[in-house]
C-alpha positions as CSV (number, residue, x, y, z in Angstrom):
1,X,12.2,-1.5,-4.0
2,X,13.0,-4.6,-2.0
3,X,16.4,-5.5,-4.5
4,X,17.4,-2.6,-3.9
5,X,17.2,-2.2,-0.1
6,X,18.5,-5.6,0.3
7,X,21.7,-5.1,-1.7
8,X,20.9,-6.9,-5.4
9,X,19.9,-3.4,-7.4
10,X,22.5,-0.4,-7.3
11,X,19.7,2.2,-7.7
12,X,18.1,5.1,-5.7
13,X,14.4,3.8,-5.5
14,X,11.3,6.3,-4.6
15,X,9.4,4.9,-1.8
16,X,6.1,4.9,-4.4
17,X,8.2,3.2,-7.6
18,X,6.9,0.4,-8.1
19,X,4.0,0.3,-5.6
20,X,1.1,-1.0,-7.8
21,X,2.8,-4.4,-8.5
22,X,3.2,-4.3,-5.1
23,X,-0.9,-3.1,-4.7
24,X,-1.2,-6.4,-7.1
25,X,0.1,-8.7,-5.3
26,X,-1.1,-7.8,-1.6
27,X,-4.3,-7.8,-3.5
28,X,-4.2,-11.4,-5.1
29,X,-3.0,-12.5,-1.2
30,X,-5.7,-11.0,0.2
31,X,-8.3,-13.4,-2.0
32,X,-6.9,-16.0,-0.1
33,X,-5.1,-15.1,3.5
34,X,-6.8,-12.8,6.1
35,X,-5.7,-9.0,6.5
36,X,-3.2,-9.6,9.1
37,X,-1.3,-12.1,6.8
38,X,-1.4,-9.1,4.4
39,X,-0.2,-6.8,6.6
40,X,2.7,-8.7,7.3
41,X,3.4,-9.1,3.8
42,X,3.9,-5.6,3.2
43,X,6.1,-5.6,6.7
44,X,8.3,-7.7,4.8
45,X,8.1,-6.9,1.5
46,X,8.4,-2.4,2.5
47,X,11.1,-1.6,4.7
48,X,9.8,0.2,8.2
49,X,11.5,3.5,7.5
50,X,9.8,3.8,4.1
51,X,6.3,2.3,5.2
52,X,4.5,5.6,6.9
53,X,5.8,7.4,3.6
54,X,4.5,4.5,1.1
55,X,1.2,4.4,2.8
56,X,0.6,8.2,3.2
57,X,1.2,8.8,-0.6
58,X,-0.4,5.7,-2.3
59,X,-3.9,6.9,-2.3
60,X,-3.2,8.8,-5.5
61,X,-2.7,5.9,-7.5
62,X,-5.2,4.8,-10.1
63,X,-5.3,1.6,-9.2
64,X,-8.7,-0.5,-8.7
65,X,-7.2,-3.2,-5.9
66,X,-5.5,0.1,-3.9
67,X,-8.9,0.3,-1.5
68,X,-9.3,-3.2,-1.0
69,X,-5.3,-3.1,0.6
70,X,-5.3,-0.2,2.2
71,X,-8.8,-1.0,4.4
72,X,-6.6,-4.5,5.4
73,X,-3.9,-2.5,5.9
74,X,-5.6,0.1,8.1
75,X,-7.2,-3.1,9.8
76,X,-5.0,-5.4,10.6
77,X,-1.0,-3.3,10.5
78,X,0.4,-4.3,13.8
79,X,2.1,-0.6,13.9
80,X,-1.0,2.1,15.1
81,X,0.8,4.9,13.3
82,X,0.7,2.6,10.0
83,X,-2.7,1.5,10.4
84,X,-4.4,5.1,11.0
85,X,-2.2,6.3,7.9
86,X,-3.6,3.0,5.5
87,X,-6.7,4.5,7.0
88,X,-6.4,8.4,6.3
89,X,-5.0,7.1,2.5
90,X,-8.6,4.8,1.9
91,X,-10.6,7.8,2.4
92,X,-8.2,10.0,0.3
93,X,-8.4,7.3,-1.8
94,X,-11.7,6.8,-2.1
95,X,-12.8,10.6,-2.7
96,X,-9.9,10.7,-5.6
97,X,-11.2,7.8,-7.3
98,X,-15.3,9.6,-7.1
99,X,-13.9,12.5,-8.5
100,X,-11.9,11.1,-11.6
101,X,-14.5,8.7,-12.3
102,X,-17.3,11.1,-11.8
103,X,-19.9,10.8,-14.9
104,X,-22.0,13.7,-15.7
């Protein structure tokens, strides 16, 4: 997403391509920088116009760091709007996530 919104890939990217290596490694920063250094990761690394979209539709990913990113996310994002959204997608999240890995 990033090479190609900066110039260096000549490709039509979806917003939620390549989001879990992403999810990885705002993860891995997040074992050792606070939520508010995360959050400005992903301010950098997604561009603003396609942030509210990433955030609102990465909760259906089945991907075990996603909960930990988005609750920094919905603490720390320094815009409201992105913050409440990182929060709405946890719980989304979180209810997917009980329901596919539901045992009977």
């Amino acid at each position: 997403m990033w090479l190609s919104t900066h110039g260096f890939a000549d490709v039509t990217v979806s917003p939620i391509d390549g989001v879990a290596p992403l999810i990885d490694v705002l993860w891995l920063a997040l074992q050792h920088i606070d939520a508010r250094e995360v959050a400005a990761l992903f301010d950098r690394a997604v561009p603003a116009d396609m942030q509210m979209e990433v955030v609102t539709n990465v909760w259906r990913l089945d991907v075990s760091e996603l909960a930990d990113v988005l609750e920094a996310l919905g603490k720390a994002h320094p815009r409201k709007e992105i913050a409440k959204a990182a929060r709405k997608s946890l719980m989304q999240h979180r209810s997917l996530m009980a329901s596919l890995h539901h045992v009977k």
